[in-house]
C-alpha positions in Angstrom: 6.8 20.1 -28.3 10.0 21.4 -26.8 12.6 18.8 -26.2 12.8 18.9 -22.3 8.8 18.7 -22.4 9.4 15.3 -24.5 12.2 14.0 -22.0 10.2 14.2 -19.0 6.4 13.2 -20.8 7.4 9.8 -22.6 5.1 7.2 -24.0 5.0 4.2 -20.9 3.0 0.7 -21.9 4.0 -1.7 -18.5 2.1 -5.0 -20.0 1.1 -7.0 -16.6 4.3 -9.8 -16.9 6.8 -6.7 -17.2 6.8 -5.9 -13.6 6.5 -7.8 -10.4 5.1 -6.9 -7.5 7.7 -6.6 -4.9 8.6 -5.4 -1.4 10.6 -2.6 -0.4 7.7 0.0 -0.6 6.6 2.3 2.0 5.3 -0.2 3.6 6.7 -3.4 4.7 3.4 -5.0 4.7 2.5 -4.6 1.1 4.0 -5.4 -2.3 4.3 -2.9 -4.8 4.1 -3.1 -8.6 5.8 0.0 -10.5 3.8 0.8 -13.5 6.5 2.7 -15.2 4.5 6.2 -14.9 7.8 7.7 -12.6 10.1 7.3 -15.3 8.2 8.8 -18.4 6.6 11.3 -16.4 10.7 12.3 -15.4 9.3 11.8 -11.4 6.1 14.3 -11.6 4.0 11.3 -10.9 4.0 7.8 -9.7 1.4 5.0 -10.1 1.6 1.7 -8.6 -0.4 -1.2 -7.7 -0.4 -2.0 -4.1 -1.4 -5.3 -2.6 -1.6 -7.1 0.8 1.5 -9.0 1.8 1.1 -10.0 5.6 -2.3 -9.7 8.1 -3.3 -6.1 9.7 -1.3 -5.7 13.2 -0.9 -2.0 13.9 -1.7 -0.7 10.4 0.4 2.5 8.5 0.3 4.7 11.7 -1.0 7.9 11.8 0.5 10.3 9.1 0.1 12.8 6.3 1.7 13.2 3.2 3.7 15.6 1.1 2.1 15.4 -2.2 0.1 17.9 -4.5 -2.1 14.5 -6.0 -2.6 11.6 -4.4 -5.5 9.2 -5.5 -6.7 5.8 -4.5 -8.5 3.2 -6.2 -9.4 -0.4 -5.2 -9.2 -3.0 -7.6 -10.0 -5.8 -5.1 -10.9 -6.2 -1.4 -11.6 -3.8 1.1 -9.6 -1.4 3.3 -10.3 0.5 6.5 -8.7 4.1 6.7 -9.1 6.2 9.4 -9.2 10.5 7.7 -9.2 12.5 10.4 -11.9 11.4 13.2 -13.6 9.5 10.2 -13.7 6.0 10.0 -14.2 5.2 6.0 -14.6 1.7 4.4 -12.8 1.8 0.9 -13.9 -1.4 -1.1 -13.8 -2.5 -4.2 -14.6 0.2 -7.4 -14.4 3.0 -4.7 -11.6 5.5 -5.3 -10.7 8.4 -2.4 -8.9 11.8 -3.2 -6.3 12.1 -0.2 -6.4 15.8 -0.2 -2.8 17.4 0.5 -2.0 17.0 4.0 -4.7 15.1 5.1 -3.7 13.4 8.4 -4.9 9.6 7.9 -4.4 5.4 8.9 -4.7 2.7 7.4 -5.6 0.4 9.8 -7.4 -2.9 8.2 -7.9 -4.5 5.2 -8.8 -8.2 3.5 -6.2 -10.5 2.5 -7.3 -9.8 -1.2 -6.8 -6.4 -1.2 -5.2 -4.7 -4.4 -5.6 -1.0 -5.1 -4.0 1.8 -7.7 -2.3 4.7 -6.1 -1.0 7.5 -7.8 0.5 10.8 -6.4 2.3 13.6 -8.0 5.0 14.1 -7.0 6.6 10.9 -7.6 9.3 11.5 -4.8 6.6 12.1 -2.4 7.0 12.1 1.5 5.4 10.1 4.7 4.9 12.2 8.0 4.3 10.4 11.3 1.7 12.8 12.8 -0.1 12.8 16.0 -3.7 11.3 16.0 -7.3 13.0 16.3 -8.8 9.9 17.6 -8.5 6.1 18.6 -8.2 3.7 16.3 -9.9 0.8 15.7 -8.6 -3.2 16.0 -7.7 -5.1 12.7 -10.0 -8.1 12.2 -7.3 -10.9 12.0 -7.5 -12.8 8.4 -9.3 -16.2 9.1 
């Protein structure tokens, strides 16, 4: 293996205790937990955990992003996305493929929720987009 190959591909182990989750994400209503996958993979991908920090109010917004990879799988809870005009419950085992581009929301989700995201590239961008359809109310946490 060449040596820039080996620079930017480097072994990662994050054991749970070495990272926290914390805010300062994307979103201001979640906590995010780097898994160390930026760094060894020198910013081709990221993976995180992402977990609910405060109750549903208005939800992520319509918006797509720029990214080549971009999965999602839930580890706990549910979530309500909106993918175009199609409302889709993501729960618990269930993991979605955000397709490049895709104009979504996530609008609602239980006060357990945890998922795994990971998107290549690491540096990947958010863009406010108009939406096909109406959204939904949050159900407010009990």
């Amino acid at each position: 293996m060449d040596s820039a190959a080996s620079s930017t591909n480097l072994f990662s182990h994050v054991s749970e205790g070495d990272t926290a989750f914390e805010s300062g994400g994307l979103r201001d209503f979640f906590l995010y937990r780097d898994l160390g996958i930026a760094a060894a993979t020198g910013g081709k991908v990221v993976a995180h955990l992402v977990k609910a920090n405060m109750a549903p109010e208005v939800g992520t917004g319509w918006h797509r992003h720029e990214a080549d990879f971009h999965i999602v799988y839930m580890l706990k809870g549910w979530a309500r996305f909106m993918y175009e005009d199609k409302e889709t419950l993501v729960k618990a085992g269930d993991c979605v493929h955000q397709r490049p581009g895709i104009v979504h929301f996530l609008f609602d989700y239980s006060e357990d929720m945890e998922y795994l995201e990971i998107v290549s590239p690491a540096a990947f961008t958010s863009i406010d987009m108009p939406g096909p359809c109406a959204v939904p109310a949050p159900k407010p946490w009990v």
